[in-house]
N, C-alpha and C positions, 0 to 999 in steps of 0.2 A: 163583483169581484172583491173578497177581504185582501191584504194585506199578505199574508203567506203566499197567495198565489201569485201576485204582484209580484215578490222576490221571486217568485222558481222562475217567473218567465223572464224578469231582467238579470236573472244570473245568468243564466244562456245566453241572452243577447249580449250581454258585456263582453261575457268570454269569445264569443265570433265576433266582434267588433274589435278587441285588443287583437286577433288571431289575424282579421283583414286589413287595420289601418297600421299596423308594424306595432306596436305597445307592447314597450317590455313592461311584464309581471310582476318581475319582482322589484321596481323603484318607482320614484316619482311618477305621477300619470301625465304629461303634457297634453292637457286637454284641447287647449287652442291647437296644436299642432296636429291633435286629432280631427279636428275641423275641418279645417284644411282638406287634410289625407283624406277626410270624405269628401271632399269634392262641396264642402257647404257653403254658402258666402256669408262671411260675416262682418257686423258693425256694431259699434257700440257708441252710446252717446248718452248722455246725462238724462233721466226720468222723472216725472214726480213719483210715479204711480207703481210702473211696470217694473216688476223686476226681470221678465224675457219675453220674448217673443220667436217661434217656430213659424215658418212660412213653407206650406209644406210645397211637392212639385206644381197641384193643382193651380198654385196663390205663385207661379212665377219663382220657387223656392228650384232647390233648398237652401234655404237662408235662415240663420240669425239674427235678432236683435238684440244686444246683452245693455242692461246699466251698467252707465260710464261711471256711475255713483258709486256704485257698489265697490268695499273693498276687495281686494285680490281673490281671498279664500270663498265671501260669498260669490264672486262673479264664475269663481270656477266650478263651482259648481250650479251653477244658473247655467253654465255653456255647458256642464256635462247632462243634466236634466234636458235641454234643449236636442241635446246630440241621441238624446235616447228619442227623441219625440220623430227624429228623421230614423234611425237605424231600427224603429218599430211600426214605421209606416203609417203614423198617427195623421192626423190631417192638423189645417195651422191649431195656433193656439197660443193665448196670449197669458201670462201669469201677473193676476194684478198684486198680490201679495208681496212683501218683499220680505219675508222672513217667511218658506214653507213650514219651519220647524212649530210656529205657530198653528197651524192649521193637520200637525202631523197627527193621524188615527181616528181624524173627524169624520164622518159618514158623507161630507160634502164634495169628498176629491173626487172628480169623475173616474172610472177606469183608466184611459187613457194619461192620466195626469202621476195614479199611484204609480206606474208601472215607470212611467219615466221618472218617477223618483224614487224609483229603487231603482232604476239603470243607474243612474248620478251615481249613489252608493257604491253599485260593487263594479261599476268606471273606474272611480275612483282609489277607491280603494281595494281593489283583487286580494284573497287571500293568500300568494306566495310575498307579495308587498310589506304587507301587514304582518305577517311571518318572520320576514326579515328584520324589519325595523323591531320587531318585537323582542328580536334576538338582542339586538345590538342596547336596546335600554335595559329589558330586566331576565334578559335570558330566557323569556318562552310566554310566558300567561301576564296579566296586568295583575297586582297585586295592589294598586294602590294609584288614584284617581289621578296622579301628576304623569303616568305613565302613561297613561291614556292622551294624556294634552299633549306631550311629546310626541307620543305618535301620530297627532293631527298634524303639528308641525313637522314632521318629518314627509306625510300625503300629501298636504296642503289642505285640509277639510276641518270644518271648524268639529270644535271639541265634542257639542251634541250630537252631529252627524256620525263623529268617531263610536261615541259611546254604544249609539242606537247598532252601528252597524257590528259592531264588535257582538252583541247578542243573536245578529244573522250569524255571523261564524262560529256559534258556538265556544267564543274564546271568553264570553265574559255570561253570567247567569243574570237574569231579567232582575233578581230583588237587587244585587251588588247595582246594577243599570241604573235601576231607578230609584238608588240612593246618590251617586254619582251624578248623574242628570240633573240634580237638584245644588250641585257644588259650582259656584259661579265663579267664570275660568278666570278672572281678575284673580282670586284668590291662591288662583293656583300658578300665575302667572308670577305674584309676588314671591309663593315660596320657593319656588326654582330661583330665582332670584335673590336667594337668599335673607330676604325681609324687608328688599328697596323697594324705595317708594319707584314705580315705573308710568313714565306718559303714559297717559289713557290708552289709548288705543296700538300702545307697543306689544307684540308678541317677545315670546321669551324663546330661543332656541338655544340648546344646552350640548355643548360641546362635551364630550366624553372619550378617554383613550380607545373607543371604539368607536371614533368618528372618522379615523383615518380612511381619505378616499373619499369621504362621502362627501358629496353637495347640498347646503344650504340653502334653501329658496326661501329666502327673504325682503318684507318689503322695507323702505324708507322708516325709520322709525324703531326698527325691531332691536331687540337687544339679543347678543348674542353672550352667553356665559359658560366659563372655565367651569367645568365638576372635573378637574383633577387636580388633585392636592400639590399645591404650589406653582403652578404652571402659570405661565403667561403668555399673552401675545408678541412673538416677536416678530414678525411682517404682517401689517396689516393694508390691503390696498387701497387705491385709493375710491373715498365712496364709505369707507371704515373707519371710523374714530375711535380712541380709547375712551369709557364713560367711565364714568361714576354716580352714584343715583344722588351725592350731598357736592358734589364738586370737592371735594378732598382728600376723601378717603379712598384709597388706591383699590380697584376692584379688578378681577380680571375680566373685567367684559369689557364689550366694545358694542357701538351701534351701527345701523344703516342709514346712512345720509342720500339726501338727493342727488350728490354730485356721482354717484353707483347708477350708473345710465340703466334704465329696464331693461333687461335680456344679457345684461351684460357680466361678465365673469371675473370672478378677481380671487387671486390665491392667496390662502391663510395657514402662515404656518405657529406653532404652537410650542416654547418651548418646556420639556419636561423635566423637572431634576430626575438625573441617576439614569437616563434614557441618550444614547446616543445622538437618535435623528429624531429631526424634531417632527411634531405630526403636522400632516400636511393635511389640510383639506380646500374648498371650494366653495365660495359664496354665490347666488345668482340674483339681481334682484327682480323679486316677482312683482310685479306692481300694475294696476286693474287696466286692460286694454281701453284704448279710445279709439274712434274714427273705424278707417275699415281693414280689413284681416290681412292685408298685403301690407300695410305698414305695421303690425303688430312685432314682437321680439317672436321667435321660435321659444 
């Protein structure tokens, strides 16, 4: 089985999977909450090796194993890869890799393994989603490789995952892909950022007069930054601090702290000059499941 046929068969299963476990389309995918909804059991716990594990009904299933290691965006898509391996009837199966993007287009993925990762894909990311969020940064097509990063941040899927998938929808052409592919998201983390130095491992989510209403899913760590000219945070909750990337210089970003319980919700409002009300939106922090699916956040 090549790769093309791989996607025709997980676009279909996506689409009857978001149809049967209630997933709306057009926003974020709540993967774990997907889980659940199928009736799977899940755990997660720290790995050397494994990046997931499917147990399918035969093996006592349907169950999960996710790494507890893994951060938030790769775990979520390890449980959506996992969720395609149950909603395509695969038998178990253990993923030793911990980065697939490594291994992507290699002649080595058995059938069963492509197809569940191209379920993850368009799980993850449906194209009325993608659609959307597509609107709200550059008004319709990606022009430009920060646009792309943004709208991982907006799915929760890492940057290469975005890229690769955006050439299944026909929204992005393979040469543009795979010059983009080759831009390392650090660098692109820093220019939304406007040229601060940012912790290693902080995501950059970028607030825009077309944020209003929307929800943030951010982990501990993340920076969250003003693109509207003069604006600033005026309620931030708590789990939110105001940053700066030198300790001095006034920025209008803020970060995600630990004291932002997983799952939990906090409201951000924004003021704008020359704008009445101020903009309001929603933070949630997403942060990599432990232990078993019953203690997990929604």
């Amino acid at each position: 089985m090549n790769w093309v046929l791989a996607h025709r068969i997980a676009s279909i299963a996506a689409v009857q999977a978001h149809r049967d476990l209630g997933i709306d389309r057009t926003r974020y995918v709540p993967v774990h909450r997907a889980l659940q909804a199928a009736d799977v059991i899940g755990m997660a716990q720290p790995m050397p090796r494994l990046f997931g594990v499917y147990f399918s009904p035969a093996d006592r299933g349907p169950a999960v194993l996710l790494n507890a290691s893994l951060n938030a965006v790769t775990q979520r898509h390890t449980a959506a890869h996992e969720l395609g391996h149950h909603r395509l009837g695969h038998r178990t199966a253990a993923d030793e890799e911990l980065d697939p993007a490594l291994r992507w287009g290699n002649g080595s993925w058995p059938e069963e393994e492509k197809t569940a990762e191209a379920f993850a894909a368009w799980f993850l990311m449906p194209l009325p989603a993608v659609r959307a969020s597509l609107e709200r940064i550059c008004g319709g097509r990606p022009s430009q490789p920060e646009h792309v990063y943004r709208l991982a941040r907006e799915l929760g899927t890492s940057y290469a995952g975005t890229v690769r998938h955006l050439v299944n929808l026909r929204l992005l052409d393979t040469g543009r892909a795979g010059q983009w592919s080759k831009i390392p998201p650090a660098s692109l983390r820093s220019s939304l950022a406007g040229g601060a130095s940012l912790p290693a491992q902080a995501q950059v989510h970028v607030i825009t007069g077309a944020s209003e209403g929307q929800t943030v899913y951010a982990d501990a760590g993340d920076v969250l930054v003003l693109h509207v000219d003069n604006a600033v945070f005026d309620i931030l909750p708590k789990g939110l601090d105001s940053w700066t990337s030198d300790g001095a210089t006034p920025l209008a970003s803020a970060v995600v702290t630990d004291e932002l319980p997983p799952g939990e919700l906090g409201l951000i409002e924004v003021t704008v000059p020359g704008h009445g009300a101020a903009l309001r939106l929603e933070v949630v922090r997403e942060a990599p499941r432990a232990g078993l699916d019953e203690t997990w956040p929604a």
